[in-house]
C-alpha positions in Angstrom: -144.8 -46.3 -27.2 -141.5 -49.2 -26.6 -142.7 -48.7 -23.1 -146.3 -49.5 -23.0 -146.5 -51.5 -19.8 -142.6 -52.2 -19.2 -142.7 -52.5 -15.3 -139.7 -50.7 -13.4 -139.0 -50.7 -9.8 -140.4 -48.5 -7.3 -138.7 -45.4 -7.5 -135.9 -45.5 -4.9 -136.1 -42.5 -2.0 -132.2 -41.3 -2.2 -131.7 -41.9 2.0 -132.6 -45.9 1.1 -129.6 -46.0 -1.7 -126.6 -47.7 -1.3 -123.3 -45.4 -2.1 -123.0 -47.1 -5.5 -126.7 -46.5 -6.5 -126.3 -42.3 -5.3 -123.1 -42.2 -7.3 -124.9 -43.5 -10.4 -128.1 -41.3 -9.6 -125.6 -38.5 -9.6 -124.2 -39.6 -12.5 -127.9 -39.9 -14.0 -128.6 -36.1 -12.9 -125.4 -34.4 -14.2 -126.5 -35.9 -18.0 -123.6 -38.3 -17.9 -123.9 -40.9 -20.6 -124.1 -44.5 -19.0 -121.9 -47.3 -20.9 -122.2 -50.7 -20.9 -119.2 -51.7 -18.6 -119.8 -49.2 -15.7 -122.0 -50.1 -12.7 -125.4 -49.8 -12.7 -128.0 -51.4 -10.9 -129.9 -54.3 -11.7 -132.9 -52.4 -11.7 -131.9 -50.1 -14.0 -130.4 -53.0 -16.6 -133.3 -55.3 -16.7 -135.7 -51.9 -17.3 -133.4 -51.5 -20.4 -133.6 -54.9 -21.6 -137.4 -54.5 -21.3 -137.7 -51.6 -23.4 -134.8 -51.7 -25.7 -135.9 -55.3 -26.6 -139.9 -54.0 -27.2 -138.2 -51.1 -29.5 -136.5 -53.6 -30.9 -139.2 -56.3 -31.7 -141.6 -53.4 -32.6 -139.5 -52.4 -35.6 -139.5 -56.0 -36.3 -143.1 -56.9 -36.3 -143.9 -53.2 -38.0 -142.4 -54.4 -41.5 -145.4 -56.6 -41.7 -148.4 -54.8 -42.1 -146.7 -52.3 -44.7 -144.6 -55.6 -46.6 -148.1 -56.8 -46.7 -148.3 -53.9 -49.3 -145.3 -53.7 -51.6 -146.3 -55.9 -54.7 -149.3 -54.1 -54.3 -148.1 -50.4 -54.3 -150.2 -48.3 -56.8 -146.7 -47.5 -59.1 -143.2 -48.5 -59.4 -142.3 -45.2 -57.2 -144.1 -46.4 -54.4 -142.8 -49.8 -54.5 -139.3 -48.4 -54.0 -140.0 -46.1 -51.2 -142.1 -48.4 -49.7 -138.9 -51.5 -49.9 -136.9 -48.9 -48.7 -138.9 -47.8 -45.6 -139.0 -51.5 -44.6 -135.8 -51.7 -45.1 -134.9 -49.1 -42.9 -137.1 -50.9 -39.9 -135.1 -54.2 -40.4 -131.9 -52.3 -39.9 -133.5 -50.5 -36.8 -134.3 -53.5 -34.9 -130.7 -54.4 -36.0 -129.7 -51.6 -34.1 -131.6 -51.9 -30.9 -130.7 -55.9 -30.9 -127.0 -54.8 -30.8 -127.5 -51.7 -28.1 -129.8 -54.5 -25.8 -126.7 -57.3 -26.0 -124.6 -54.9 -24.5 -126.5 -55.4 -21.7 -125.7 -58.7 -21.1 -129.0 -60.2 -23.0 -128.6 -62.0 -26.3 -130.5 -62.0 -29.2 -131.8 -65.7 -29.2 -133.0 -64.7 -25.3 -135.0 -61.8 -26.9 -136.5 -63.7 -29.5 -137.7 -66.6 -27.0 -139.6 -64.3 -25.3 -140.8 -62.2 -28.1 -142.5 -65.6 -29.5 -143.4 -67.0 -25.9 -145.5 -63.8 -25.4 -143.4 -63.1 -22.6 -141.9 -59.5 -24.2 -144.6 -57.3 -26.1 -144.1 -54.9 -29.2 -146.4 -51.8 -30.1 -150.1 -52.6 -30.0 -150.5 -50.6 -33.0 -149.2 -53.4 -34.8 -152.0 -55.3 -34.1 -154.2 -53.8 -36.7 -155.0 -55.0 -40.3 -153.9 -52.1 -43.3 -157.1 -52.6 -45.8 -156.0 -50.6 -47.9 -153.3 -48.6 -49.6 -154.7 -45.2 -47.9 -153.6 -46.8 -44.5 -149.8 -46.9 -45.7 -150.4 -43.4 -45.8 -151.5 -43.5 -42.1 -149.4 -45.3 -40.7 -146.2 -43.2 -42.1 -148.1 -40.3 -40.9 -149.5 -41.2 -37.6 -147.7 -44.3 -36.4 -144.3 -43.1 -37.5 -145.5 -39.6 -36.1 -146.0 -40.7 -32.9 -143.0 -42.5 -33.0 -140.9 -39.9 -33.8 -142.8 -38.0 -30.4 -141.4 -40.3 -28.2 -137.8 -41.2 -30.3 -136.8 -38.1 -30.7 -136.4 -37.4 -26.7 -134.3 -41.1 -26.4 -131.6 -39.4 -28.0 -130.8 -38.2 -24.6 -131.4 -41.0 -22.7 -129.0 -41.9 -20.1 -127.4 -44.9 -21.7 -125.3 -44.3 -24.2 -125.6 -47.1 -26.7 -129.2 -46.9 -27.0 -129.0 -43.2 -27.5 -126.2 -43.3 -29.5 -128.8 -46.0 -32.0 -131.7 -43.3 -31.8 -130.1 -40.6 -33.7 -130.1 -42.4 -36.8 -133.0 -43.9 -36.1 -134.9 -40.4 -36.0 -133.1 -39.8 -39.2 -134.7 -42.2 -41.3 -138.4 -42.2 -39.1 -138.5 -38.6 -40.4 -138.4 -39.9 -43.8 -141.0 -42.0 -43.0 -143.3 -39.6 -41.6 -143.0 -37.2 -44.8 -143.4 -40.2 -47.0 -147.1 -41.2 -45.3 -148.2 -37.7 -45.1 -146.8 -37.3 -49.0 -149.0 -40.4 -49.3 -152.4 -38.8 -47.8 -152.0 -35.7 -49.4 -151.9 -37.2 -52.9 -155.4 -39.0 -51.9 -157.1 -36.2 -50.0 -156.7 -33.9 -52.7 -157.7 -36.7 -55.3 -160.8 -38.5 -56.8 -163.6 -37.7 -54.1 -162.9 -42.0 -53.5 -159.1 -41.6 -52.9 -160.5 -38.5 -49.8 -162.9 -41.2 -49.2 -160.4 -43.7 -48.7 -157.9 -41.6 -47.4 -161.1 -40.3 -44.6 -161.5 -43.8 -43.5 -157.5 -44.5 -42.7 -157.8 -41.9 -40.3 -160.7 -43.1 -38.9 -159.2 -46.4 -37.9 -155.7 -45.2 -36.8 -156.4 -42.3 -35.3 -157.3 -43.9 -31.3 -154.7 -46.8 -32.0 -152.2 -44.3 -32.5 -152.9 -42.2 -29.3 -152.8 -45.6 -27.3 -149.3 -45.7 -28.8 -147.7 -43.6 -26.3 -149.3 -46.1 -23.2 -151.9 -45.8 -20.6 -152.7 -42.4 -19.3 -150.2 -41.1 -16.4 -152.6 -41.5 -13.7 -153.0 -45.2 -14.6 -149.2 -45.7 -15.7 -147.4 -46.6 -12.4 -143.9 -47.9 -13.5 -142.7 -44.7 -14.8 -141.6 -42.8 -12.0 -138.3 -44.5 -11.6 -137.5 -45.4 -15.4 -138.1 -40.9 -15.5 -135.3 -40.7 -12.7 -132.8 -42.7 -14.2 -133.7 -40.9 -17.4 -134.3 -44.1 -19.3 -137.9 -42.7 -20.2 -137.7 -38.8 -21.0 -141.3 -37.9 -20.8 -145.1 -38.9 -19.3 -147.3 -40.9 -21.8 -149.9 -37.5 -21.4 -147.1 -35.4 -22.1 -146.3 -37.3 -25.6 -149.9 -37.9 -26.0 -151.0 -34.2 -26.2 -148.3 -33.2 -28.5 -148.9 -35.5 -30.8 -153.1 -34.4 -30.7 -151.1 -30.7 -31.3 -148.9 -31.2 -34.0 -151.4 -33.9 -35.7 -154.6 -32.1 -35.8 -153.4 -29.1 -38.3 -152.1 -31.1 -40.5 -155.5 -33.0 -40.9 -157.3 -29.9 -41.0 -154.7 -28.7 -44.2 -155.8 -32.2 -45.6 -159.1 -31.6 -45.4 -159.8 -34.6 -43.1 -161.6 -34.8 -40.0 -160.6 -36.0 -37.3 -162.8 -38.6 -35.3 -163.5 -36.9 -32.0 -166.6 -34.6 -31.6 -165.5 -33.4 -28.6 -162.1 -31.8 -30.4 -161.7 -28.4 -29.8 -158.8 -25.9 -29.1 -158.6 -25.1 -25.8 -157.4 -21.0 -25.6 -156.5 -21.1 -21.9 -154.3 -24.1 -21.9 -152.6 -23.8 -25.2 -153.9 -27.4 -26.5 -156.4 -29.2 -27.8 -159.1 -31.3 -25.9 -159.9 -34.7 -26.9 -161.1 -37.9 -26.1 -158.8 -40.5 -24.8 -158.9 -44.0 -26.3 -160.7 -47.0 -25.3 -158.6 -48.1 -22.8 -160.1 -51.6 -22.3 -159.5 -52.4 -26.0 -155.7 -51.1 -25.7 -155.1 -53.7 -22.8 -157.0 -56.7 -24.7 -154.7 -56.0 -27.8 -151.3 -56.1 -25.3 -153.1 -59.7 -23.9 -153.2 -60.8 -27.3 -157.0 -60.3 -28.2 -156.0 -57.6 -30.8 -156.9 -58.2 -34.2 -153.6 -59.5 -36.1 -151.9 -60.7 -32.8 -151.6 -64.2 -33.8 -151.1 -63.5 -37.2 -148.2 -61.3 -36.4 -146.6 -63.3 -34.2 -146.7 -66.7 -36.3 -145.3 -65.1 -38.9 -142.6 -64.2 -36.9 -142.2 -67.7 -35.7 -142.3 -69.0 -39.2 -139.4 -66.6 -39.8 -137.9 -68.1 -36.9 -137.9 -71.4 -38.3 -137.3 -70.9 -41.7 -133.9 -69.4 -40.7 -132.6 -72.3 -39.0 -130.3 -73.9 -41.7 -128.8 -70.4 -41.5 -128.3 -69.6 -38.5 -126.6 -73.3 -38.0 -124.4 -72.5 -41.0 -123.2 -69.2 -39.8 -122.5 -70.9 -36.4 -120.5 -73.9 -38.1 -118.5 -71.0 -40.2 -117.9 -69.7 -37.4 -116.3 -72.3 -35.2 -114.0 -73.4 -38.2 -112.7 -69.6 -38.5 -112.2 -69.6 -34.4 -110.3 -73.3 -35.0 -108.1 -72.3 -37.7 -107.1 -69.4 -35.8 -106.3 -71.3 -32.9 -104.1 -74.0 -34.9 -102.2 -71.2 -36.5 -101.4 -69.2 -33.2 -100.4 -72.8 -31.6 -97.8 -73.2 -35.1 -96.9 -70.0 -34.1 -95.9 -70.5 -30.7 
């Protein structure tokens, strides 16, 4: 899902490397952890920037559709988990901002480009929550399928991104209990709160399989962002866990799912289903979705609101650096 659509390089035969580029491949292939002052080719670095910095802004721009929600929260209880959950998505962009400098890239850079249009997050942010069933989805689904594809960046090859993920999937997990905690209480409610519950599913259940990006024969950057490990497994492959691991536990809920052609398949071991509409996954990522430009001028407003801020903690910061240059001169 912090890949849909990050383009990579052609994937590099070994006999066209240069020496540098087959000693990092090995490296890649023996599990080695890449860090941020080692060689590593461009290719590589400016795949990373692309896809830490669309985790990144995807944590971001998730806080709004469930802050949308907080003063609205049914009781006090759900207030709190719900600040807290947010909470935990500022402080995981936080990380994946600091993991992406190390790569030469600053924050203000990814910013620009987040606001520009020039650097995507998750499409699935691109859709309105109605109602307080759909916090329930989203913890369930969205952070389920986020959890699909986080849990395998913990052994990505560079190290500081991996290194962010663990705690990352920590609290996600959290978040994925707290959504289904959320749906259970409704589906086994009033026969309004299933009713409501019903409909959340409805309306995130194909946004949340176009999470995990176009299907593999359509997806044609991913060959070498697999090789150098940066991207652990094909968008089908996350996809149809996901469908495996999801549709039980909507069957337990007493919810249907919304594909008619769902049906466990004996001889492969999976369930069938019906992909998404693929033309509305690639209008949302052009910006046609339908909270695009809601979400993205709030995130300018943010932006600009901060300025004074961001100024001050600048201007602090040149005194401290000048005061510790007058004292080491007095010094000398």
């Amino acid at each position: 899902m912090y890949a849909q659509m990050v383009k990579s390089e052609g994937k590099t035969d070994r006999a066209e490397m240069s020496p540098e580029e087959r000693a990092f491949q090995d490296r890649i292939d023996a599990n080695e952890k890449i860090e941020p002052k080692d060689w590593m080719p461009d290719g590589y670095r400016k795949t990373l920037i692309r896809q830490i910095g669309q985790h990144a802004h995807s944590e971001i721009v998730g806080q709004l559709p469930e802050g949308n929600w907080i003063t609205r929260a049914p009781t006090l209880e759900r207030k709190q988990i719900l600040l807290a959950k947010v909470q935990d998505e500022a402080g995981h962009g936080l990380y994946l901002y600091c993991a992406a400098e190390t790569l030469g890239v600053s924050r203000d850079e990814l910013f620009e480009k987040l606001h520009s249009g020039a650097m995507k997050y998750s499409s699935i942010f691109n859709y309105p929550t109605l109602t307080w069933a759909d916090m329930g989805a989203v913890g369930w689904l969205v952070d389920g399928a986020a959890i699909m594809n986080q849990v395998p960046l913990q052994r990505t090859s560079y190290g500081p991104y991996a290194r962010a993920m663990v705690r990352i999937c920590k609290e996600e997990s959290f978040h994925q209990r707290q959504g289904y905690a959320v749906m259970m209480r409704m589906a086994f409610g009033t026969p309004e709160q299933k009713e409501m519950a019903q409909d959340a599913l409805n309306r995130f259940w194909y946004p949340s399989l176009m999470m995990f990006g176009p299907s593999d024969k359509d997806s044609v950057h991913s060959a070498q962002s697999m090789a150098w490990r940066i991207k652990m497994n094909t968008n089908d492959e996350l996809r149809q866990k996901f469908v495996d691991e999801t549709v039980p536990q909507a069957e337990y809920l007493g919810l249907t799912v919304p594909d008619e052609t769902l049906k466990w398949n004996e001889e492969r071991g999976h369930y069938d289903f019906a992909e998404p509409d693929w033309e509305e996954f690639f209008e949302v990522l052009k910006g046609n979705g339908p909270c695009n430009d809601e979400r993205l001028a709030a995130r300018r407003k943010a932006w600009d609101d901060g300025e004074w801020f961001r100024e001050g903690l600048s201007a602090y910061a040149d005194k401290a650096a000048a005061r510790r240059a007058a004292s080491d001169l007095a010094a000398e």
